[in-house]
C-alpha angles and dihedrals in degrees: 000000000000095000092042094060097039092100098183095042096236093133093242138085124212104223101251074070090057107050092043083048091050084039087059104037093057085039087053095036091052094045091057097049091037096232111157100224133123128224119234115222088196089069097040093041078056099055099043087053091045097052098033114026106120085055123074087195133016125218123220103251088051085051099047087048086054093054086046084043093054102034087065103059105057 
């Protein structure tokens, strides 16, 4: 998803990207399965600041350490 949605192939999104790419994915996600919810920017606006705040723009290996990173701890 990360590549698809870096639009300048820079290997990097700014976070604004990756909050419209985690937007699109859980509006995707919820049209296919037909589930009636909207998706709060406010949330995912959160998460993204939390996560990646000290950075303007996240490359794709730091990204994809954060996803390892988060898989296991659940």
């Amino acid at each position: 998803m990360f590549e698809l949605f870096d639009f300048n192939e820079m290997n990097y999104l700014e976070l604004i990207n990756i909050e419209f790419m985690i937007n699109s994915c859980l509006n995707s996600t919820f049209k296919i399965y037909k589930i009636k919810y909207e998706v709060d920017d406010g949330e995912i606006n959160q998460l993204v600041n939390t996560h990646f705040s000290l950075e303007e723009e996240v490359a794709i290996d730091h990204f994809l350490q954060y996803c390892k990173r988060s898989y296991e701890c659940e």
